[in-house]
Structure formats: structure tokens, C-alpha cells
C-alpha angles and dihedrals in degrees: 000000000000139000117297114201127180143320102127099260136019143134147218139192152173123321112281083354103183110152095251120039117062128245112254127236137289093024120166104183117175135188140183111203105199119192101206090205092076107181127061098004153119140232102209108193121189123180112219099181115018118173108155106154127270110279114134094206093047094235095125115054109340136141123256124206120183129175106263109335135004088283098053127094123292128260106178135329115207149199152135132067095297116099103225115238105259126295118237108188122184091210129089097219124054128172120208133188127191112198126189114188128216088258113057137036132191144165087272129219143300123202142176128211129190132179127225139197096236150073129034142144119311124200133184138059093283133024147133138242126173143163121292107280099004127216090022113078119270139225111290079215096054121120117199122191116174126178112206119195120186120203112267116286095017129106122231114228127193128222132179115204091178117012107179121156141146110282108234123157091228103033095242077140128058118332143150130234124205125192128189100218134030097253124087096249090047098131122261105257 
């Protein structure tokens, strides 16, 4: 565990993770991941080896992730033998605890993490957001999470001045996501 603070990219992983031999028992592992870019920007988190038991509820061994410190909202828990699809998060500071019970052991977990210098959380009755270094293309790389909060009582509308991405059929280029909602199983709009 420890806290893990710039620079762009990094990873971390089980205890002694090394792709053939288990964890062992018992283990409270915790990390901060800190984005030193602080304002309007992501914390985008891929699992590259993911092997956590096999409990379907994720209260034997499983992976926590909370907005900002142990207290703060949740983000995922995770388990299983599945790797998740990544995890885009709109906040600079994420906590995250690994737990292995007294019951099951496995190889453990390897994850990367990157920053990026945009997204955030938006708040007011009007405001803009747009790609990194826009007009200009971006990063075919790049990972963009915004939170925008409109004032009680009020509606959010979108509206795109300029809207120009790779055309795929399935999206695996350039796409958008909207939620309706700020938590991570808000449903797709």
C-alpha cells in the first residue's frame, strides 16, 4: 500500500503479485491515488490481471474503491476472476483497499492508473467542457470523466457546438457516455 502521486501514469498490485504464486491470508492492503493536476481532471484505472476468488457478493477477498479516503462514496467493489472493464473517475483523490480473508487464496491483482488533465466536476447553471487541446485533435489515449451538477431544481442540457470522432461500428474509437445521475451505476442516457 501507500500513496501513489503523480507522476501521469503508474500501478500497483497485490502483495508479492507475481502472475504465478497466490497471496497469502489476512491481507489489508491501502492506497491513495492522488492526480496532481487537481482541478479539472481523471483517475483512469485498468486492470490488466485480476484473480480475487470466486465469490459472487465480494465478501471474501475483493477490491474497494471510494471517492477521496476510506469514509468517502464508493466507487466499485470488486472481485472474482473477471477483470472489470476500466474505471474512469471524475475525482483527483481515490482510496483504494485490497482484503484477503482467512479462507481463500489467489495470484492477486495488477492495475494501472493515469491522470489526465481533464474532466472534473462541473457546477452552475452554464458552463463548457471539451476535449484536451481542443480544436486541435486529441490523444487517441485520452479518458475524460466530467460531473456536472446543476443548481436544485434546474435541468442540465447538452449541447455540442462542434461533435467530431472516429467512426467505428462498435465505438472501440472515440465515443461519449452520458449518465443520468453522479454515481457510477447511474443509467446510459
Amino acid at each position: 500500500g501507500g500513496n501513489l502521486i503523480g507522476p501521469d501514469s503508474g500501478e500497483f498490485s497485490s502483495p508479492s503479485y507475481d502472475g504465478a504464486s497466490n497471496y497469502t491470508n489476512n491481507f489489508n492492503c491501502e492506497w491513495v491515488i492522488q492526480n496532481s493536476h487537481i482541478a479539472n481532471s481523471s483517475i483512469y484505472i485498468q486492470f490488466t490481471s485480476f484473480h480475487l476468488g470466486q465469490d459472487p457478493v465480494c465478501q471474501q477477498d475483493y477490491i474497494e474503491l471510494r471517492v477521496g479516503d476510506s469514509n468517502g462514496d464508493l466507487v466499485a467493489k470488486l472481485c472474482g476472476q473477471t477483470a472489470p472493464s476500466p474505471l474512469l473517475i471524475p475525482f483527483t483523490q481515490i482510496w483504494v483497499q485490497f482484503i484477503s480473508d482467512s479462507s481463500v487464496q489467489d495470484l492477486g491483482f495488477v492495475a494501472k492508473y493515469s491522470f489526465t488533465e481533464c474532466g472534473g466536476i462541473h457546477t452552475g447553471e452554464s458552463g463548457f467542457i471539451s476535449s484536451p487541446n481542443f480544436p486541435s485533435p486529441n490523444n487517441p489515449l485520452t479518458h475524460c470523466a466530467w460531473i456536472l451538477e446543476a443548481p436544485e431544481g434546474h435541468t442540465i442540457t447538452l449541447s455540442f457546438i462542434h461533435f467530431n470522432l472516429e467512426h467505428h461500428l462498435t465505438c472501440d474509437g472515440g465515443s461519449v457516455t452520458i449518465l443520468n445521475g453522479g454515481s457510477f451505476n447511474s443509467p446510459i442516457i
